[in-house]
C-alpha positions in Angstrom: 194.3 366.1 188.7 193.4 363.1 189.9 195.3 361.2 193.2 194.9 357.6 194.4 193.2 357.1 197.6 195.5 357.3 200.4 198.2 359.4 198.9 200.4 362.0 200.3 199.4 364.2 197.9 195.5 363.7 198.2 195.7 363.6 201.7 197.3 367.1 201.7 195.0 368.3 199.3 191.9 366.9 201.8 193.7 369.1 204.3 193.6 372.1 202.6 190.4 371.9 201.4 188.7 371.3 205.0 191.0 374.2 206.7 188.4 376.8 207.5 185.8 375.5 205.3 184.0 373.0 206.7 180.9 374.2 208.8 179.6 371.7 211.4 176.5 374.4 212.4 174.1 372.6 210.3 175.3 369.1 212.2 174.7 370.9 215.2 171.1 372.1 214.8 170.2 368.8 213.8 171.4 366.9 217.3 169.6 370.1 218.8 166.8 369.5 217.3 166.6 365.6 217.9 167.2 366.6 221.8 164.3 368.5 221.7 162.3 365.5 220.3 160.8 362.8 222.6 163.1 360.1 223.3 163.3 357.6 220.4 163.1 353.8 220.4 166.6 354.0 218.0 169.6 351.1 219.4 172.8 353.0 219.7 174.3 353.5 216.4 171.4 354.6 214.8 169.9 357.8 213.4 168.1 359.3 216.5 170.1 357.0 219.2 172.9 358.2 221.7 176.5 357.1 221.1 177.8 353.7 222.3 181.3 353.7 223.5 182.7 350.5 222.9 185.5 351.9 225.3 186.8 355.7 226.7 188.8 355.8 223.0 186.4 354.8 220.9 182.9 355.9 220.1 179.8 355.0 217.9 178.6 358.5 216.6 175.3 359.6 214.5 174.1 362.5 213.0 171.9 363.2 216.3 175.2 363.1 218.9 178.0 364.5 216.8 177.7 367.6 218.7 178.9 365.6 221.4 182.4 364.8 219.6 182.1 368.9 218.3 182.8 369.7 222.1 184.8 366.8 222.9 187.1 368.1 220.5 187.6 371.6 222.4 189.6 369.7 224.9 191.1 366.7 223.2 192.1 364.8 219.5 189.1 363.7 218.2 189.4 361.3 215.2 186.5 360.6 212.7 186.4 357.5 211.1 184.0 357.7 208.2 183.5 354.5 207.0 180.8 351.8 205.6 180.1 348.1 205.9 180.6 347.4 202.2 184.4 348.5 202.0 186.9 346.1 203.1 189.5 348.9 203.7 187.1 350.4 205.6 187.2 347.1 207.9 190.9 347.1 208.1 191.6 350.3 208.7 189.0 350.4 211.6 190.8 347.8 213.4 194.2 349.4 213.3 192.5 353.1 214.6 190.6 351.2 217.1 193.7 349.6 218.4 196.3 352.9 218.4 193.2 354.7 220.0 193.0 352.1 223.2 196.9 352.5 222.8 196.8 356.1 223.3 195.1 355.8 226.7 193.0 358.8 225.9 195.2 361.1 224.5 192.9 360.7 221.2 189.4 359.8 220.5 188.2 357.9 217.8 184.4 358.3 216.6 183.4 355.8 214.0 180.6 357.3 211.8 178.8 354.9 209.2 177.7 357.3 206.5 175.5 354.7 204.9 173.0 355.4 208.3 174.5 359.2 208.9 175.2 360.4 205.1 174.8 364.3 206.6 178.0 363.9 208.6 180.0 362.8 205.7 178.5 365.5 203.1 179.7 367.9 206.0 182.9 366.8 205.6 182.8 366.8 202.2 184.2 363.0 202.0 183.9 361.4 198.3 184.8 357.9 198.9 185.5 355.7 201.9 187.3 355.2 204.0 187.9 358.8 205.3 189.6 360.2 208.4 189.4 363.6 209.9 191.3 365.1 212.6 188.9 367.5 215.1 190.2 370.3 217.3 189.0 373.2 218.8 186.0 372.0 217.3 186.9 372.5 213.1 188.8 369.9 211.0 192.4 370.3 211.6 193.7 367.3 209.0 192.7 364.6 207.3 193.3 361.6 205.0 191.4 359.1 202.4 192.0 355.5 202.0 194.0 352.2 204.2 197.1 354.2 204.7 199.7 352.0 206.5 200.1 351.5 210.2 203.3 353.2 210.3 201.8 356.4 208.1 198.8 356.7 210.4 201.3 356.3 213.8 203.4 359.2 212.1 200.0 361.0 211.3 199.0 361.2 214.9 202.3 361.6 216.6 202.6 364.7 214.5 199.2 365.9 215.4 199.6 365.3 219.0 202.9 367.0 219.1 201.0 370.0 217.7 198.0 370.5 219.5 199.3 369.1 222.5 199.8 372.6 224.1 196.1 373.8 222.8 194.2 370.7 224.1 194.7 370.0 227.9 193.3 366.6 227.4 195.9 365.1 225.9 198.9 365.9 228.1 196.4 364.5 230.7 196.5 361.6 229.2 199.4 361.4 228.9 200.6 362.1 232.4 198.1 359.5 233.6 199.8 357.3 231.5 202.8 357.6 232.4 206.1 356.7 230.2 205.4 354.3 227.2 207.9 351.3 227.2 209.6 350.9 224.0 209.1 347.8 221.9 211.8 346.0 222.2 214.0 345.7 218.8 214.6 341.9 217.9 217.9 342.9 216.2 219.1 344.0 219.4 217.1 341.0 221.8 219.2 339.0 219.3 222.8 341.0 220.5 222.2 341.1 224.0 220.9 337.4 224.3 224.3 336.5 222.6 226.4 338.5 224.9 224.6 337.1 228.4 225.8 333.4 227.4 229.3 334.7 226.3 229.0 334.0 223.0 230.7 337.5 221.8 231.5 336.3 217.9 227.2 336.6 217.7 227.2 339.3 219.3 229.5 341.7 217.5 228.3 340.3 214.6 224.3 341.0 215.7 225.3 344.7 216.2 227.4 344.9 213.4 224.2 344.0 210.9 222.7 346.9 212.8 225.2 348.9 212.1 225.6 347.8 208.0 221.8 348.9 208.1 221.9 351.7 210.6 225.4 353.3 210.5 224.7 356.3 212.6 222.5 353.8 215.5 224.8 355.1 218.5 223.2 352.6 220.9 224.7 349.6 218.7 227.8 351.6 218.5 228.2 351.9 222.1 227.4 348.1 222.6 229.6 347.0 219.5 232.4 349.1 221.9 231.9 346.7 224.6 231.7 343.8 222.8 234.7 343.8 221.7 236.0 344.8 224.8 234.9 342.4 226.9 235.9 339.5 224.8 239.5 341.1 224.4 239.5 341.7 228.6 238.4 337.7 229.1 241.0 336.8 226.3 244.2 338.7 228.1 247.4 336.7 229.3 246.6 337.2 233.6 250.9 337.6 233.4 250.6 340.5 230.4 251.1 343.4 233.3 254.2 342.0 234.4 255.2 341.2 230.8 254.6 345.0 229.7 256.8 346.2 232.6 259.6 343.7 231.8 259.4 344.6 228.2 258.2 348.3 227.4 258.5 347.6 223.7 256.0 344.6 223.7 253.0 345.9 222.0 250.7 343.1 222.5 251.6 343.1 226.5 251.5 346.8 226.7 247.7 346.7 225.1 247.1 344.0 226.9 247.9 345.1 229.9 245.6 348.6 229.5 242.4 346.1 228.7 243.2 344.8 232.5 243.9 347.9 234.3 239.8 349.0 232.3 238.4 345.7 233.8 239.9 346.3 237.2 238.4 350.2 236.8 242.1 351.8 236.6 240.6 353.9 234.1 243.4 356.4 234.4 246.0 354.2 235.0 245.1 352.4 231.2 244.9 355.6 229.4 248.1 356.5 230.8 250.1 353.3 230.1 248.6 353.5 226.1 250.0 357.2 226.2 253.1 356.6 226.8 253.5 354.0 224.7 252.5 356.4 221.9 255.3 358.8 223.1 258.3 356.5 222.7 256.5 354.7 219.3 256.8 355.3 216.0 255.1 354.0 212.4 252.9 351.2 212.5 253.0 350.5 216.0 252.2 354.2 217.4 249.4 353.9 215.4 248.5 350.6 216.5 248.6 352.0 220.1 246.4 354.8 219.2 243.5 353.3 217.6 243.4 350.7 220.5 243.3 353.6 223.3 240.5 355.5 220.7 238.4 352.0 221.4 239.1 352.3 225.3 237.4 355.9 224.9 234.2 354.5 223.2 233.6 352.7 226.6 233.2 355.8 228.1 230.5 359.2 228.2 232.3 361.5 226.2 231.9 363.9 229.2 233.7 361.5 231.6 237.1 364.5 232.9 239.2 360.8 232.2 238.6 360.6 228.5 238.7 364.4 228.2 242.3 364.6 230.1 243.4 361.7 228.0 242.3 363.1 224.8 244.3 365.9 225.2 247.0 364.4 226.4 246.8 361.6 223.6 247.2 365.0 221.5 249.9 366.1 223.0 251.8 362.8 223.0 251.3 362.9 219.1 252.2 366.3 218.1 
């Protein structure tokens, strides 16, 4: 059965077909061999030359120097790019490699190999068309893939081989220590939330994390924010008098709820929870549920951990059964 280029499938049957069976001996004699030959008058690149690093991540391999990627690959990732200067894919999906590679900070390699000038490295490989990756560790082909996959694909691809070899190749957590942390790109979606919310426009901003949300109902961070949100525009939006309204008048609702959002501003954290509580105790119907739901909110503000929201949950419980 036939797969297009760049499938799942093919790409899993590539892998298979390289685990264990590719031998990289003959390879090796050959850059023996050409060391053993007087120096030759080949640029870099070519048949007979020595590799050209365009950078630490990247490198120009041939026939003669692949041993040099062979042993490479006993400490780190090594990616080979097979590729060839007719293919337009091949162009494209050099760039991207090139670019995650110099992202990577060493924690991969790529070797570029242009089989028109070293056809004995892709025959090793067993490669039929172009372009074709493959994934070196430990010195054997560990995975590979054919055709332009997409950017995301080939991130995914190489975060899962990292995450495997990392404990087998010391190179790569080296790398990745030197490194240090990688910053997050920052989402738009939420850049778009948080700009809204800094010049107090709250409207735009629950309704920025509430798209979120519609697209990403389980994103906790936009839940969290949505939380405050709302909060805040409820606690800047709260009668100043609503305390002393809520003690005149225990059966005013809108004071009592009001009143909690205050005490939160001012960080009486217990005395808020408290107040809603007891409302719930001498409520009934609508309004007890009214109460509840609003205190539930005040508890999104909070770690579920926080010994407040853990005493007032269970006194919340008590209050209602």
């Amino acid at each position: 059965m036939t797969h297009p280029r760049g499938s799942a499938a093919n790409s899993a049957a590539m892998s298979a077909a390289l685990s264990g069976a590719v031998d990289l001996s003959a390879l090796k004699a050959r850059a023996e061999a050409s060391r053993n030959q007087p120096p030759s008058t080949a640029g870099a690149g070519q048949p007979g030359g020595t590799p050209a690093p365009s950078s630490d991540t990247v490198l120009e391999v041939t026939e003669a120097t692949f041993q040099s990627v062979v042993e490479l690959s006993l400490n780190q990732l090594v990616v080979v790019d097979l590729w060839a200067g007719f293919s337009e894919q091949c162009q494209q999906l050099t760039a991207v490699l090139e670019r995650l590679a110099g992202e990577s900070g060493g924690a991969w390699v790529l070797a570029k190999v242009d089989v028109e000038a070293n056809p004995r490295i892709a025959q090793a490989f067993g490669a039929q068309s172009v372009p074709t990756v493959v994934a070196i560790a430990g010195g054997q082909p560990v995975d590979a893939f054919s055709g332009a996959l997409p950017e995301p694909e080939i991130r995914k691809w190489l975060g899962s081989l990292l995450d495997a070899l990392r404990d087998r190749l010391p190179g790569i957590r080296a790398a990745e220590e030197a490194r240090g942390p990688v910053e997050e790109p920052e989402d738009p979606r939420f850049t778009e939330a948080e700009d809204a919310f800094e010049r107090g426009d709250y409207a735009a901003a629950q309704a920025a994390y509430e798209r979120i949300l519609d697209a990403e109902p389980a994103n906790e961070l936009a839940k969290n924010a949505l939380a405050q949100v709302k909060f805040t525009a409820r606690a800047e939006a709260a009668d100043p008098s609503a305390r002393e309204k809520a003690e005149a008048d225990p059966k005013d609702i809108d004071a009592q709820l009001a009143a909690a959002d205050l005490d939160i501003a001012e960080q009486d954290v217990e005395g808020a929870f408290r107040r809603l509580v007891d409302v719930v105790r001498r409520t009934a119907g609508d309004d007890r549920n009214r109460v509840r739901e609003h205190l539930v909110a005040l508890f999104e503000l909070f770690d579920p951990s926080d010994e407040r929201v853990g005493k007032a949950r269970r006194d919340l419980a008590s209050a209602l059964f």
